[in-house]
Backbone bond lengths (Angstrom), bond angles and torsions (degrees), N, CA, C in turn:
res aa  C-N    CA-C-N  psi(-1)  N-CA   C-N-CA  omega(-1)  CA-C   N-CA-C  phi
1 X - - - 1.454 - - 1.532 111.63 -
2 X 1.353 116.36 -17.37 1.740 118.00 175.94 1.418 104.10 -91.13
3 X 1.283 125.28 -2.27 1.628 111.62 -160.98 1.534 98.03 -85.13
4 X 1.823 111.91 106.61 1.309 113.71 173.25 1.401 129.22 -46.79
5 X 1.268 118.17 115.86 1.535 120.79 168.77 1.327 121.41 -75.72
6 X 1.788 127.32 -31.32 1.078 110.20 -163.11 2.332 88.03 -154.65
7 X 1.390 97.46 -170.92 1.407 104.87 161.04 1.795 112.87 -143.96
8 X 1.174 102.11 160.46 1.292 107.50 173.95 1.703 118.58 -136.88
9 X 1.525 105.02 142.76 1.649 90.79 -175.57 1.241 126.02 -102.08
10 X 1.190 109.33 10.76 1.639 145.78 168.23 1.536 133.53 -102.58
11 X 1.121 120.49 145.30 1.469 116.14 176.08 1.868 90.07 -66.41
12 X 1.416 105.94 172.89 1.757 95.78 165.39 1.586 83.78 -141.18
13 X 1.270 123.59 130.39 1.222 117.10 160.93 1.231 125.24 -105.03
14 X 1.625 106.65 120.32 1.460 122.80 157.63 1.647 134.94 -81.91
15 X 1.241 84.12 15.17 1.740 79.53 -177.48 1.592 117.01 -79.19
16 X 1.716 107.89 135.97 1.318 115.66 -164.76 1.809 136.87 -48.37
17 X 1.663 91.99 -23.26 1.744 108.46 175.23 1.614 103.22 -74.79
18 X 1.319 121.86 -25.06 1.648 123.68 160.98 1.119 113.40 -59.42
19 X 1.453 115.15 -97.70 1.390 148.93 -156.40 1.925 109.36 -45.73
20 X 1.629 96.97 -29.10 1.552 100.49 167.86 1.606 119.34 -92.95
21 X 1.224 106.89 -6.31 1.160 114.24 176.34 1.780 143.30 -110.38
22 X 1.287 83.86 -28.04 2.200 98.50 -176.50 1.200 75.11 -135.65
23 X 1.464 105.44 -178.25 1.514 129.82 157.41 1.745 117.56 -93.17
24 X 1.607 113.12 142.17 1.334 122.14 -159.54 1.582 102.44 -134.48
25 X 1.081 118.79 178.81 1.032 115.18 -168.44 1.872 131.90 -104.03
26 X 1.439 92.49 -11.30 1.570 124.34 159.82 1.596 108.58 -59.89
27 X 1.401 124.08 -39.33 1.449 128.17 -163.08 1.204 109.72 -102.31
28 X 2.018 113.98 -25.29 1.529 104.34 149.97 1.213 134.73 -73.25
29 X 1.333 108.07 -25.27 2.052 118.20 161.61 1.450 106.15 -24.20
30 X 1.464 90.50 -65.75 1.947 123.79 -157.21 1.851 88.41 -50.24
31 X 1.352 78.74 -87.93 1.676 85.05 176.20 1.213 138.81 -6.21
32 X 1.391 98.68 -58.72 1.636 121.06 161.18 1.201 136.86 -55.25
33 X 1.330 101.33 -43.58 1.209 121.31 162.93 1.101 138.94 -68.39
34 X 1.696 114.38 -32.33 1.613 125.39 175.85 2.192 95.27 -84.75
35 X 1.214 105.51 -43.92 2.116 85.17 153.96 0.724 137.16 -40.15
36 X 0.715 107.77 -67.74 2.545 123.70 166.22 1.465 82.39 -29.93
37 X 1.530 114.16 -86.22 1.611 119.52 -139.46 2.233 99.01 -58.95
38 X 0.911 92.27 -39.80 1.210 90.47 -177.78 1.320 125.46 -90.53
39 X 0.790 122.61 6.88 1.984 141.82 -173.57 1.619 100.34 46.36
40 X 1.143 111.21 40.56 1.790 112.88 175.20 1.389 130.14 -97.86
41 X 1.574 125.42 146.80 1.454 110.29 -168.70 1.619 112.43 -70.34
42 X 1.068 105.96 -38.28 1.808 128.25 -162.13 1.786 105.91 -110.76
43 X 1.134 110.79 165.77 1.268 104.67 -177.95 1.733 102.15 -168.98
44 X 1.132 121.50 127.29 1.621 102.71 -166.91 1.846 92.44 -141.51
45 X 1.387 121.28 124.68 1.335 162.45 -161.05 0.890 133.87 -117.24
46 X 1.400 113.36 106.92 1.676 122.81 -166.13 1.436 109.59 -90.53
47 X 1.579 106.95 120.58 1.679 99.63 176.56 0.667 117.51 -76.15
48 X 1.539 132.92 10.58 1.749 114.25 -173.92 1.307 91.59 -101.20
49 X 1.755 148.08 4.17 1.300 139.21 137.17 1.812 100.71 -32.61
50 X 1.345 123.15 -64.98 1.231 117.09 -135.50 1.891 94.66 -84.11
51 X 1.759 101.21 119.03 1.516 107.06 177.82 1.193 151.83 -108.28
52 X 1.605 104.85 9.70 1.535 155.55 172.26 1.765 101.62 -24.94
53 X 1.510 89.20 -100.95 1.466 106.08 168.22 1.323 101.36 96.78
54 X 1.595 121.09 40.12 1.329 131.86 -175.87 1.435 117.43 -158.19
55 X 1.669 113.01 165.42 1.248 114.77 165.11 1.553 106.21 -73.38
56 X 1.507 125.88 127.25 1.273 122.02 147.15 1.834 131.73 -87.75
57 X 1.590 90.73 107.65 1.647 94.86 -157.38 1.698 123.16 -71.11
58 X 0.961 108.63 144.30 1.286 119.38 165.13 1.791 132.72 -16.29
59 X 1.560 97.39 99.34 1.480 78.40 -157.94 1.857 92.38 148.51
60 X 1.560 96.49 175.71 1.792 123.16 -152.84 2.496 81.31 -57.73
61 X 0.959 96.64 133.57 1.537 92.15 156.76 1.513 112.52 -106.77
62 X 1.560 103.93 137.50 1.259 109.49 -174.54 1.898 112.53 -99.00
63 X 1.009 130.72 168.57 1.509 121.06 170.65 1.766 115.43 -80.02
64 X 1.608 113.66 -9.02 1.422 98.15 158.54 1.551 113.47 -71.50
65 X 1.369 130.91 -8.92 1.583 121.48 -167.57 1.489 85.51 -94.85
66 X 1.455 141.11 -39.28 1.186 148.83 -160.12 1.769 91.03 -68.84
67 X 1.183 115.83 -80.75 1.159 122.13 167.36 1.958 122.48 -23.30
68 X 0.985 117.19 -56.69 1.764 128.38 175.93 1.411 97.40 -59.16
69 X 1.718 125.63 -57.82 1.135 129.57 -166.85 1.739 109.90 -62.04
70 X 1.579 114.74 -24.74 1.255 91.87 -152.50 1.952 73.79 -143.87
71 X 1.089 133.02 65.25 1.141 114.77 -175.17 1.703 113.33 -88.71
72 X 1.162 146.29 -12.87 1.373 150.54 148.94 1.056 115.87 -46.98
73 X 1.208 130.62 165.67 1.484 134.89 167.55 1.363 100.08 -107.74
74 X 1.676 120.09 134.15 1.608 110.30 -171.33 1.761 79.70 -128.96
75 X 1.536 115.02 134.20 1.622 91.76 179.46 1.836 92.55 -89.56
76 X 1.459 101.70 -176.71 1.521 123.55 -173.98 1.245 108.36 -95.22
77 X 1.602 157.18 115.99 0.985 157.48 -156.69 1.981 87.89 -113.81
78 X 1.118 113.28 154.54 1.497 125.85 154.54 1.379 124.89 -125.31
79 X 1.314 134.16 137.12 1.535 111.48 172.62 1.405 103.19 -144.21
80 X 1.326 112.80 138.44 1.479 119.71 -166.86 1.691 105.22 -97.00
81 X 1.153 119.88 117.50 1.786 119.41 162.92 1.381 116.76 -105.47
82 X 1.483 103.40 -175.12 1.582 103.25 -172.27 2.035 87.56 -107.75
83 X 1.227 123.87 -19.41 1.623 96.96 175.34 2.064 101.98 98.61
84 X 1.452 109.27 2.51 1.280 108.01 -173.00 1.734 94.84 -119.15
């Protein structure tokens, strides 16, 4: 559960009076991230996935914060349109 997966050069805050409310910077990660994985233009993200309820600080991320943040399994839906 300590073996770092990633780093960040920012706090990212997940805490729930945010993340349900404005936009933060944990949910643009996500966001970003579920594009990449999916080669998609748009990407739209439910915060009540995210279950943290904290600042994640600055610094090595480990897969227990990955894990707290995202502990459900939410699957990934894709859907292709024409844009008209």
């Amino acid at each position: 559960m300590k073996e770092p997966i990633g780093y960040t050069g920012v706090d990212l805050n997940a805490v729930f009076s945010s993340v349900w409310r404005e936009e933060t910077n944990i949910a643009n990660f996500l966001a970003d991230l579920t594009n990449y994985l999916a080669e998609s233009d748009i990407t739209i993200f439910n915060a009540g996935g995210l279950w943290i309820d904290e600042i994640i600080p600055e610094g090595v991320i480990t897969i227990k914060e990955i894990k707290k943040l995202l502990p459900v399994y939410n699957p990934m839906i894709t859907l292709e349109g024409t844009g008209e």
